[in-house]
N, C-alpha and C positions, 0 to 999 in steps of 0.2 A: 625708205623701206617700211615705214609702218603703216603707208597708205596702202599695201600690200596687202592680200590677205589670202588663204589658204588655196583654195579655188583659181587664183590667179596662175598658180604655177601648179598645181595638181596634174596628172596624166588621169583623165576622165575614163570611167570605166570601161566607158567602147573601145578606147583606144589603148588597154588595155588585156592580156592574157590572161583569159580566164576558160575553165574548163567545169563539164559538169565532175561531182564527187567521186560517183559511183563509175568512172572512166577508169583505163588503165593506166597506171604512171612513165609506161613511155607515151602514152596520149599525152601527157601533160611535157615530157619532156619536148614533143614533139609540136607542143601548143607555145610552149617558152622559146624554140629556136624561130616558127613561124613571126611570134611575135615582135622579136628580134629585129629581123630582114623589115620587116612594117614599118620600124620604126627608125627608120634611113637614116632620118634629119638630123638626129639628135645620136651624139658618140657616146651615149650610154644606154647601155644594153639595159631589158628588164633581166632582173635577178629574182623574180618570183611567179610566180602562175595563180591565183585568186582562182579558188572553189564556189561553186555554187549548187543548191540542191534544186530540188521539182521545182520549188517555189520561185528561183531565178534568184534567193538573195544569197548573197555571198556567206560561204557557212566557214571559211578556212585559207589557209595561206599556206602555198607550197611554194619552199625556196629551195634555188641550189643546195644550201645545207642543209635542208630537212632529205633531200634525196640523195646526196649521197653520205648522211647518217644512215640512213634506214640499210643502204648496201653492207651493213654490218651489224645484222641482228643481236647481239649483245650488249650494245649500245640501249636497247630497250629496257633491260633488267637495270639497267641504272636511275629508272624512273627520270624524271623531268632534268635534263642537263643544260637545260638552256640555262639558269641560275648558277650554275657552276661552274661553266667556263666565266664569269665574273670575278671567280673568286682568287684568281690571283695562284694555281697550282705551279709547283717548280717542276723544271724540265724534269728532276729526278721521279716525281710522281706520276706525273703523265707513261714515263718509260716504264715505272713498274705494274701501273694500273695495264697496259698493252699489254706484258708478259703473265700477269695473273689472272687476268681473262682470255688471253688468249685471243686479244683483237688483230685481226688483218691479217690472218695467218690462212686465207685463202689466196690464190693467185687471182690476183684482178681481174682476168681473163674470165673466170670463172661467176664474174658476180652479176650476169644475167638469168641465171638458175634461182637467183634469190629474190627478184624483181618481176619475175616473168607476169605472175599472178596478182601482184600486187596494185591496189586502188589506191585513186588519188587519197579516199577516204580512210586508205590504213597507215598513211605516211603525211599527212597534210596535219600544220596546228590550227587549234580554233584559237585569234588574236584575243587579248585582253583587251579591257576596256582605257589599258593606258596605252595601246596600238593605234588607239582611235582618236580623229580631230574633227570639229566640225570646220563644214568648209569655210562659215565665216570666221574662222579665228584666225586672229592677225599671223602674220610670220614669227613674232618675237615669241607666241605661244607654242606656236610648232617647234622652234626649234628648241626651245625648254623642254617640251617632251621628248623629242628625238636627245636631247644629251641624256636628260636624266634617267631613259629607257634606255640608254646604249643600239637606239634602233636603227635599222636602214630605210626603216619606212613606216609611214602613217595611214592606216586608211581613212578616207575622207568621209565622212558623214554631213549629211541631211536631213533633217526631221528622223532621226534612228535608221536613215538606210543608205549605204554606203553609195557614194556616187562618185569615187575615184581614188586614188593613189597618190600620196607626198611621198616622192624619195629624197634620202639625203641628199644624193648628187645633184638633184633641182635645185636643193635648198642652197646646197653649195654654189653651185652655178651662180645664182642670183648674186648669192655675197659677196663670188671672187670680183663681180661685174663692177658692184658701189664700191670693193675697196679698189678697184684697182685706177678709179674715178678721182679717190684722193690724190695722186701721182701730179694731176693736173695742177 
């Protein structure tokens, strides 16, 4: 495994779902099921859609979760939550924080009135720099950042410009492949 190295298992930008920013967010949804069906070979689905601006570099990450947060504009007034589902909240908090704001108290039916308008660029995060791995780092380095980020994916960098995609599930793949190799 450590003659392995990021790039080896990466899902390469092209081969990859990406949309420009300034698109509509069923464009992107409609960019993430396309990519989907493309990606035949492999029984794991993409779970995000990569932003890109005029310039062609990738400005953001749009995942299942970021869009169907956004389907519930209140969600926003909580400022950055991605650090706070971490933290470990009891079911009893979760139930009262819904009843005191008043979350999901639309009929589901209803929440394309809330998306109609809406840009990749008003629902899409810009990744941190511990999102990022260059492509020559080993696998043991990847997967150190994927635990200790709690993340589903890396984006791969090159001389500072992203040239493809580590998911967990690759990474996993790989692993279940050597451990299941010990058996022998």
């Amino acid at each position: 495994m450590l003659k392995l190295v990021v790039k080896d298992i990466m899902v390469p930008l092209e081969r990859y779902a990406t949309i420009h920013e300034d698109r509509l967010l069923i464009d992107a949804i409609d960019a993430l099921e396309e990519a989907q069906k493309a990606f035949e070979e492999s029984p794991y689905v993409h779970r995000a859609v990569l932003a890109y601006d005029d310039n062609k570099k990738i400005v953001g990450k749009l995942s299942q979760w970021d869009v169907i947060k956004c389907l519930e504009p209140k969600y926003e007034s909580f400022g950055d939550i991605r650090s706070v589902s971490l933290s470990g909240l009891s079911p009893e908090l979760i139930k009262s924080m819904m009843e005191k704001y008043s979350l999901w108290q639309v009929d589901i039916d209803d929440v394309c009135s809330r998306v109609a308008k809406k840009k990749v660029k008003d629902v899409m995060y810009t990744p941190t720099e511990d999102e990022k791995i260059e492509a020559d780092a080993t696998i043991g380095e990847a997967l150190h950042c994927l635990i200790l980020g709690h993340h589903q994916s890396l984006l791969v960098t090159k001389d500072s410009e992203i040239v493809g995609i580590l998911r967990l599930v690759d990474v996993f793949k790989l692993l279940s492949e050597r451990v299941r190799k010990c058996r022998i």
